[in-house]
C-alpha positions in Angstrom: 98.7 127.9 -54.8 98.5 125.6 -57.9 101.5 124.4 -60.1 102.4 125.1 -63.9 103.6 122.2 -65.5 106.9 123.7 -65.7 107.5 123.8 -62.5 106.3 120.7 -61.8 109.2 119.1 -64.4 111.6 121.5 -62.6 110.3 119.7 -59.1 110.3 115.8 -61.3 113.9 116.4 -62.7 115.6 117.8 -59.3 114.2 114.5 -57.3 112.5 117.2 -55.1 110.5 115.1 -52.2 106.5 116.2 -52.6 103.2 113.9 -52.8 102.3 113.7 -56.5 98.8 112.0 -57.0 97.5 111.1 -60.5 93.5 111.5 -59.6 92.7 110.3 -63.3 91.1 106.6 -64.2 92.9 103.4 -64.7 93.0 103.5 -68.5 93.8 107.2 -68.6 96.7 106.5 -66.3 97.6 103.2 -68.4 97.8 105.3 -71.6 100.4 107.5 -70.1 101.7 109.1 -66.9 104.2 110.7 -64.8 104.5 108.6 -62.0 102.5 109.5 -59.3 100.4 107.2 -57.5 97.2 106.7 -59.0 93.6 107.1 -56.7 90.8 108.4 -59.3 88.7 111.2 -58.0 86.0 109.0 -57.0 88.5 106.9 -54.4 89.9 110.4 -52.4 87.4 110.5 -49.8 87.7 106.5 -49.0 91.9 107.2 -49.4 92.1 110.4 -47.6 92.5 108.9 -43.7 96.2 107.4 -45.5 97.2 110.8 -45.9 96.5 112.5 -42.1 99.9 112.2 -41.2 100.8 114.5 -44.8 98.3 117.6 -44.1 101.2 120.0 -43.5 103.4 118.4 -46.5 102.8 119.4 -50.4 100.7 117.6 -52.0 100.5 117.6 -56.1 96.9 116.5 -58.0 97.0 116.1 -61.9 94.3 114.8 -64.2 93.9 115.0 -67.9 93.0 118.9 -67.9 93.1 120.1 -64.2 89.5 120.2 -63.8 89.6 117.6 -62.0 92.3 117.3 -60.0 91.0 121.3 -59.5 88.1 119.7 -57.4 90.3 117.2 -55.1 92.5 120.7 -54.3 89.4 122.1 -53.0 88.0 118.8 -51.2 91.4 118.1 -49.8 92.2 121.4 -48.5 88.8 121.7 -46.9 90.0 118.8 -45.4 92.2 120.8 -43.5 95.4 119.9 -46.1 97.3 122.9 -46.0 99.6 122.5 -49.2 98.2 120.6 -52.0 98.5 122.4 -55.3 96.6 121.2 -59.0 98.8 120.8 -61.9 97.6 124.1 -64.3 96.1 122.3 -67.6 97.1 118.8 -66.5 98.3 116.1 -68.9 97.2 117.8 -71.9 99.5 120.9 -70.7 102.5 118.7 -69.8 102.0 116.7 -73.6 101.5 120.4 -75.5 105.3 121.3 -74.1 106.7 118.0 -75.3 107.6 117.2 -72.1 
């Protein structure tokens, strides 16, 4: 089930415990972000065996517009990841509602 941005800043402000992975570039991520650890789409399937231990945990992907953090869902979870969710409209979402 993916995430709205909204309920992502709900999960941010509470200190709620989750995997939050920015799967943008460098520069994107320089420019602005929210914190989560950065591995660009193109790193996932060389970072994934870091992550075995997390398949049953949640697991939250942004990127700029959700397209492609949309794509790591789908790779992930036919991984056999059982939780990960993709941020609804991304960093251009979360920027839109001033947050």
């Amino acid at each position: 089930m993916d995430i709205s941005v909204m309920e992502l800043k709900e999960k941010l402000d509470s200190g709620e415990e989750f995997i939050f992975i920015d799967v943008r570039e460098p520069y994107e991520y320089e420019e602005f972000n929210l914190g989560a650890t950065l591995i660009p789409m193109g790193i996932i399937p060389a970072k994934l065996s870091e992550y075995q231990d997390f398949k049953e945990k949640e697991i939250v992907v942004h990127c700029r517009s959700g397209a492609r953090s949309g794509q790591v869902k789908e790779f992930m979870t036919n991984q056999g990841f059982k939780n990960v969710r993709n941020v609804l409209g991304g960093i251009l979402e979360w920027q839109n509602r001033g947050f």
